[in-house]
C-alpha positions in Angstrom: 3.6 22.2 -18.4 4.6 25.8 -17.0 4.0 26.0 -13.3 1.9 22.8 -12.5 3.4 21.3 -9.6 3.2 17.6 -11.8 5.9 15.3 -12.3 6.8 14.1 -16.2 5.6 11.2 -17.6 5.6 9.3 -20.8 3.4 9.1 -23.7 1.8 5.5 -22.9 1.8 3.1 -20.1 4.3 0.1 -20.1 0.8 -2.2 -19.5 -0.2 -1.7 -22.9 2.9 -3.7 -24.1 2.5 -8.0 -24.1 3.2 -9.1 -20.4 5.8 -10.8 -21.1 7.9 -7.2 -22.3 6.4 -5.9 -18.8 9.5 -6.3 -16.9 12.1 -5.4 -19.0 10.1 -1.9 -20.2 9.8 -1.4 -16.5 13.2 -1.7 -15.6 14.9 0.0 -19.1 12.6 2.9 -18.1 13.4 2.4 -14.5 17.0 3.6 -15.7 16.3 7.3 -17.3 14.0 10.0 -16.1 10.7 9.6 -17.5 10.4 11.8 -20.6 7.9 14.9 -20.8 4.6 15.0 -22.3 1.4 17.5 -22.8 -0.8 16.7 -20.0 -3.4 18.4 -22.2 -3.5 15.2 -24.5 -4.7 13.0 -20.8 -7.0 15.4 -20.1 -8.6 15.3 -23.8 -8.4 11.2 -23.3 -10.6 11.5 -20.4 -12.6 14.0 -21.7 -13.9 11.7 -24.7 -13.3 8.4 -23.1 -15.6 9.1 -19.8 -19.1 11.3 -19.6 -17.7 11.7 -15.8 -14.9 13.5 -16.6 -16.5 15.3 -19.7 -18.6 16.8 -17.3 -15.7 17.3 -14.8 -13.2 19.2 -17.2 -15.8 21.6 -18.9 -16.3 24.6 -17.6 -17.6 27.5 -19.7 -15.9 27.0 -22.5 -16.6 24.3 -25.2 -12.7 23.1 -25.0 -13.4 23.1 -21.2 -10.1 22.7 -18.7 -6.6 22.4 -20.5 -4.4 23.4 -17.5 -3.6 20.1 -15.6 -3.6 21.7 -12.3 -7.3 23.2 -13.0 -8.6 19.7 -13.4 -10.4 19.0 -9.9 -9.0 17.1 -7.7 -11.1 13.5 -7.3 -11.4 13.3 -3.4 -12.3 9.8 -1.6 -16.0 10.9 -1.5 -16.2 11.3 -5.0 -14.5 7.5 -6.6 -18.0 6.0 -6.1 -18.9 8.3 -8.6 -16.5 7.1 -11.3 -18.0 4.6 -13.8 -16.1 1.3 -14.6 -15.5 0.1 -17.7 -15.9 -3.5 -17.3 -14.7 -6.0 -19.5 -15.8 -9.3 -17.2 -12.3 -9.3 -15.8 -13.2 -6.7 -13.0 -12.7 -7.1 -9.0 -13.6 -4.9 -6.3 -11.0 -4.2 -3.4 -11.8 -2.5 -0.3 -9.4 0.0 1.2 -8.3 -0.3 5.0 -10.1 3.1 5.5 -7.7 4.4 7.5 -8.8 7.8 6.4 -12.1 6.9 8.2 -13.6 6.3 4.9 -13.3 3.1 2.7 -13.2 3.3 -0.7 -14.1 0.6 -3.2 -11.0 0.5 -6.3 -12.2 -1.8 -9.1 -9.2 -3.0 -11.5 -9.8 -6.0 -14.6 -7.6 -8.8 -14.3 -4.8 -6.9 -17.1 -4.3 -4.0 -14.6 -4.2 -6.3 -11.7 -1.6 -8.2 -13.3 0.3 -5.0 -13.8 0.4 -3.4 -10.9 1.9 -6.5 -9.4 4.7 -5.9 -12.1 4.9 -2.6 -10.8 4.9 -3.7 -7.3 8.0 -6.4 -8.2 10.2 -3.4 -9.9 12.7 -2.6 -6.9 13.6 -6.4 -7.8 14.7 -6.4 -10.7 17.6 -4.3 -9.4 18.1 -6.9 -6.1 21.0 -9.4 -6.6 18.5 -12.6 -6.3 19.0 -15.9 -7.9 17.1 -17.2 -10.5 14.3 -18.5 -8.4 13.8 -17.0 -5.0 11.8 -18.5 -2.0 9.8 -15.7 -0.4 7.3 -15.2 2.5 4.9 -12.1 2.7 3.4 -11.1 5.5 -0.2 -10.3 4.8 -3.5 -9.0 6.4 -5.2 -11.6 8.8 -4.5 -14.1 11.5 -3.7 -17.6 9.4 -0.1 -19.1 8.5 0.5 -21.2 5.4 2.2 -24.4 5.8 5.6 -25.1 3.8 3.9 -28.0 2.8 1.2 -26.3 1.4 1.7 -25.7 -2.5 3.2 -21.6 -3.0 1.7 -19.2 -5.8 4.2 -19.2 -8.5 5.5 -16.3 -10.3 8.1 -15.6 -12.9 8.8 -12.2 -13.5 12.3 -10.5 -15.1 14.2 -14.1 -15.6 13.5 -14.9 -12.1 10.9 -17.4 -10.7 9.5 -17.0 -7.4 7.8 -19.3 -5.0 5.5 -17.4 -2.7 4.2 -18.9 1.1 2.4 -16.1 3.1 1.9 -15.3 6.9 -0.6 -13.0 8.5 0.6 -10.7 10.3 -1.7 -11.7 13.5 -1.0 -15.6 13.1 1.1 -17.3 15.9 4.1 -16.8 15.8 5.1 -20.1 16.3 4.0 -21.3 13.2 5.4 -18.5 11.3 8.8 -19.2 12.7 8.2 -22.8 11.7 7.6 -21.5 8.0 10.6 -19.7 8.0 13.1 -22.1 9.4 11.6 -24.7 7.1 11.8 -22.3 3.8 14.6 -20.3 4.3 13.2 -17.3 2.5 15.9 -15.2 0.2 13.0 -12.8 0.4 10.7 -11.2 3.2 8.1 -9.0 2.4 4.9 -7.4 3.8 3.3 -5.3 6.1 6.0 -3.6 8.4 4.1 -4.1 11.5 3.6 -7.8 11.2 7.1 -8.4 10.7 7.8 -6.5 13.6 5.1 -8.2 15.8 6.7 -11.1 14.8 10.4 -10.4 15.6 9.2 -9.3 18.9 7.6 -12.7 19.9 10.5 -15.2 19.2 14.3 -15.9 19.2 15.7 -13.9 16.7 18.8 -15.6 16.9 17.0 -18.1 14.8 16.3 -15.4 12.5 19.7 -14.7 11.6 20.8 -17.9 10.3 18.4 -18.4 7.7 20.2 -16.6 5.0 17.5 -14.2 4.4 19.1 -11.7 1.9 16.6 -9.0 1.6 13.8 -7.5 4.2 11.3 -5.6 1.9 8.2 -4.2 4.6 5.8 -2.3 2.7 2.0 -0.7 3.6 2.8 1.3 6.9 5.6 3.9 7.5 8.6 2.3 8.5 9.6 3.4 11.4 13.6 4.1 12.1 13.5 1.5 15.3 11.5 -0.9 13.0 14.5 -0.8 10.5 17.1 -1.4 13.0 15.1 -4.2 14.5 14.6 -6.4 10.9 18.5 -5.6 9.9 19.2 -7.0 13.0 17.0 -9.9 13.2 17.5 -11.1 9.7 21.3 -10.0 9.0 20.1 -9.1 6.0 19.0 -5.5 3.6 15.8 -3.6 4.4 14.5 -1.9 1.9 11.1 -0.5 2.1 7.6 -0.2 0.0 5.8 2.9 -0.4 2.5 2.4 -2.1 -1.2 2.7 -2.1 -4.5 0.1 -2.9 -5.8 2.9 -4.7 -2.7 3.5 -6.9 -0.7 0.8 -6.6 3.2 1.0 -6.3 4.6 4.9 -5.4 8.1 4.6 -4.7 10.6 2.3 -3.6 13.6 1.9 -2.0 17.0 1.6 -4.3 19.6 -0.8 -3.3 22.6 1.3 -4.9 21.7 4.8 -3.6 18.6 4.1 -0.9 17.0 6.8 -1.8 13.4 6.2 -2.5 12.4 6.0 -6.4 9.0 7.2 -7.7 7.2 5.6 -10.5 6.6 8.4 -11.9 6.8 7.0 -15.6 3.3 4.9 -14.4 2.1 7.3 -11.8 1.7 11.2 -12.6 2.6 11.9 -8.9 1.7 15.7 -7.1 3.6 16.8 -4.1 0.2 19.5 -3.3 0.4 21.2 0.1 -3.2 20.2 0.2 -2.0 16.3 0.2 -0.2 14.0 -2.3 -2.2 13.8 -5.6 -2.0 10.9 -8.0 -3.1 9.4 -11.4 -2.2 6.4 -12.4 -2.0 5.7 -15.9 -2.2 2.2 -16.5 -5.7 2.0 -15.0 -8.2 2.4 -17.5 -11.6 0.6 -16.4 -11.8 3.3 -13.6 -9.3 6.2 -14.4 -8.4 8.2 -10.8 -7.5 11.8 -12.0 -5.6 13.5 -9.5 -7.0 11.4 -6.9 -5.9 12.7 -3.4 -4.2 10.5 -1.3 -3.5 12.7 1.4 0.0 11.8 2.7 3.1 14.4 2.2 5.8 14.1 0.3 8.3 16.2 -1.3 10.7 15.8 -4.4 14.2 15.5 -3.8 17.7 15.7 -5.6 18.6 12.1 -6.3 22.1 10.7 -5.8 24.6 11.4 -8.8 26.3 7.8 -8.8 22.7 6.1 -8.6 21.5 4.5 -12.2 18.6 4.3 -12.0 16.7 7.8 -13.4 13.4 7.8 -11.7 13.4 11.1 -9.6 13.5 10.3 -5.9 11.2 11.5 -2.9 10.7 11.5 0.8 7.5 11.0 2.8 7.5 13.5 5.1 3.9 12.8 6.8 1.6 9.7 6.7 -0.9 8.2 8.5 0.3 5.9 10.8 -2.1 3.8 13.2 -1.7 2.3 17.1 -0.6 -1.1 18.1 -3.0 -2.5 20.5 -2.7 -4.6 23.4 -4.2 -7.8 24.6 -5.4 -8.6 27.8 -2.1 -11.2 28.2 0.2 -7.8 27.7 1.0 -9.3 23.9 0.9 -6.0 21.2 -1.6 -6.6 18.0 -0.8 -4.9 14.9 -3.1 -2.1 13.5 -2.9 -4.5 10.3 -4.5 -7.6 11.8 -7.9 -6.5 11.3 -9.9 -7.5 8.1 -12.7 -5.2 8.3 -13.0 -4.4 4.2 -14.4 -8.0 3.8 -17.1 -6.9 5.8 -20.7 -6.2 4.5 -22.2 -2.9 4.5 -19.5 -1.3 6.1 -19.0 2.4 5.6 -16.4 3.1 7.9 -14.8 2.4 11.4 -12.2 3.2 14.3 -11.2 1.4 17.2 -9.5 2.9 20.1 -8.0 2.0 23.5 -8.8 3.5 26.6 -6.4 3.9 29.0 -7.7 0.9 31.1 -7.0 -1.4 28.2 -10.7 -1.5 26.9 -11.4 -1.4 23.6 -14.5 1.2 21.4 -15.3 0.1 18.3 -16.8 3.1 16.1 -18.6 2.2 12.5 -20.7 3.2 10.2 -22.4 0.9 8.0 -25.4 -1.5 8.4 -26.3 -2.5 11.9 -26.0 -6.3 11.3 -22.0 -5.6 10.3 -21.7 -4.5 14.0 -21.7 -7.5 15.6 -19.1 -9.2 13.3 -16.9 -6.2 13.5 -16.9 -7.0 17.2 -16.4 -10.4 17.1 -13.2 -10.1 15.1 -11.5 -7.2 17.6 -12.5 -10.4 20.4 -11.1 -12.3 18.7 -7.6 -10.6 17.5 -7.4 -9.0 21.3 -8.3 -11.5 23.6 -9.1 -10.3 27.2 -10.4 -6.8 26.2 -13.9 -5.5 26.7 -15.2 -4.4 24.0 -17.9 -1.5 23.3 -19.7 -1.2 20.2 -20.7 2.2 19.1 -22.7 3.3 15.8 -20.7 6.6 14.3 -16.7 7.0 13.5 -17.3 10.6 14.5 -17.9 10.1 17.9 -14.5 9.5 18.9 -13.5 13.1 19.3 -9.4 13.1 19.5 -6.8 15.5 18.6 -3.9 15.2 16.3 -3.8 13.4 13.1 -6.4 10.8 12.3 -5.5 7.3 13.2 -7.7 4.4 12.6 -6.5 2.5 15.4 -5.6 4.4 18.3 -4.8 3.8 21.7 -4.0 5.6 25.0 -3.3 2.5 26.5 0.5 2.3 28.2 2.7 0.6 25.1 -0.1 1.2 22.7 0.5 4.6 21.3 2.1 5.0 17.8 
């Protein structure tokens, strides 16, 4: 590989195995570093499989781009771009945007099935029982009930019941979900569970036995640990992970370092902003697709078993909690904006005074909604539509949400 800055990876993907050897390939290869492998055979995949890349990886010559790290990088802009191989199974799923631009990532139902595998892997190495009771905290402002029937799941010899909870849903009712489940397992977006710790007795937390805390799509902040380990009495390990690649890293139980997947994932630490390529997706292949966060590669722990090198996220983007006009925060999370129509991209910020700018871009009929849903998720807040992201001229590092409201600020 010489000097490309790339990690190793094997010679197939674990998804082209039957499901049901999913999670024990993932976790035997979870447990030795991922072997090497000529990145010039990917590139001459691509190169036959897809006239988009053909045309990317030729240059002058007629072999056309061998080096790995002369392959162009595949920014946000350019995924629309990408043909999809559809085999009837394909969905479309919008990202949050918080780069200011939304992309659309269209996976078939076999790849969708796998990078939930990929998403259950730090379990297999948790000491559950055989079937686990677990609530995830989701996008949106609904609760299930207990009664309501859960999505079942078996994966590595263990079965799971799933109820989720959006992480802008009372928190009355979510405590009621909890209390009457008595989840082994809590998982979801970091924010939400905070928001949710913050509005009720966690004394009542404690006592429900919860044995493992597992907050995933934000960075988890050092206070937001403390608060969960102290709420539930129980682990918190965190997620690291994107909707356009799936699954990074995770957090290991024996060493807590955080474990990339780098045997699914060709992962680049680039000063220019994390690079990735997952191999398991096939109907829309993302070579060196760039993320943007930083990371860095790190030297694992010498006692730890499992063999997947280990990193550390140095800088992501992290958004603002709002807050409504009854002094209650709202996480950055509780918006559902990627359902909407004709929607390009958007901010939302917080003035000072409490009120609220929504920026888009998109059709002009998707304004309206997008404004009835802030109303909606922050009561009590004016609210100012305005056509054009770009408008809202701040400094720093872009946030999505962002606020320079007293208690708002990330």
């Amino acid at each position: 590989m010489g000097s490309d800055p790339i990690s190793s990876y094997p010679e197939r993907s674990a998804i082209e195995l039957p499901e049901s050897r999913w999670a024990d390939a993932l976790r035997e290869r979870a447990l030795s570093p991922p072997p090497p492998a000529d990145t010039a055979v990917l590139l001459k995949e691509l190169r036959q499989r897809s006239a988009f890349y053909a045309d990317r990886l030729t240059q002058s010559s007629v072999a056309g781009i061998t080096a790995w790290s002369a392959a162009p990088i595949l920014e946000k802009a350019d995924v629309a771009a990408v043909p999809v191989a559809d085999d009837g199974s394909v969905r479309d799923t919008r990202t949050s945007g918080t780069t200011g631009q939304q992309v659309t990532i269209r996976n078939t139902r076999r790849e969708r099935e796998f990078r939930r595998a990929l998403l259950y892997r730090p379990q297999l190495f948790y000491e559950l029982p055989n079937k686990v009771t677990q609530v995830v905290f989701v996008d949106g402002d609904w609760c299930a009930s207990a009664d309501d029937r859960p999505k079942r799941f078996a994966y590595g010899g263990v079965r799971y019941q799933t109820w989720f909870a959006g992480a802008a849903a009372a928190p009355a009712e979510v405590l009621k979900l909890l209390t009457t489940l008595k989840p082994q397992l809590v998982r979801g977006i970091a924010s939400g569970i905070v928001r949710f710790i913050e509005c009720v007795d966690r004394a009542s937390l404690s006592s429900l036995g919860t044995r493992y805390v597992a907050p995933g799509g934000e960075v988890l902040l050092p206070e937001w640990r403390a608060l969960m380990e102290d709420a539930f009495r129980a682990t918190v390990l965190d997620r690291y992970g994107a909707t356009e690649s799936g699954a990074l890293a995770w957090q290991c139980p024996e060493c807590n370092a955080y474990h990339a997947n780098t045997d699914e994932i060709i992962i680049e630490a680039d000063p220019g902003g994390l690079l990735v390529t997952p191999l398991f997706v096939r109907s829309q292949p993302l070579l060196r697709y760039r993320l943007g966060d930083q990371i860095e590669f790190t030297r694992g722990a010498a006692n730890c078993r499992i063999g997947l090198p280990t990193v550390r996220i140095t800088q992501a983007r992290r958004d603002d909690w709002l807050v409504d006009g009854k002094g209650q925060k709202v996480s950055p999370l509780s918006f559902q904006f990627e359902r909407v129509g004709q929607l390009q991209a958007w901010r939302l910020h917080q003035r000072t005074g409490g009120e609220l700018q929504l920026y888009f871009d998109g059709a002009a009929e998707a304004g309206p909604r997008l404004a009835n849903a802030v109303r909606r998720h922050v009561p009590g807040r004016p609210v100012e539509l305005i056509e054009g992201v770009w408008q809202l001229q701040r400094p720093g590092k872009f946030k999505r949400v962002s606020s320079d409201f007293p208690g708002g600020e990330g």
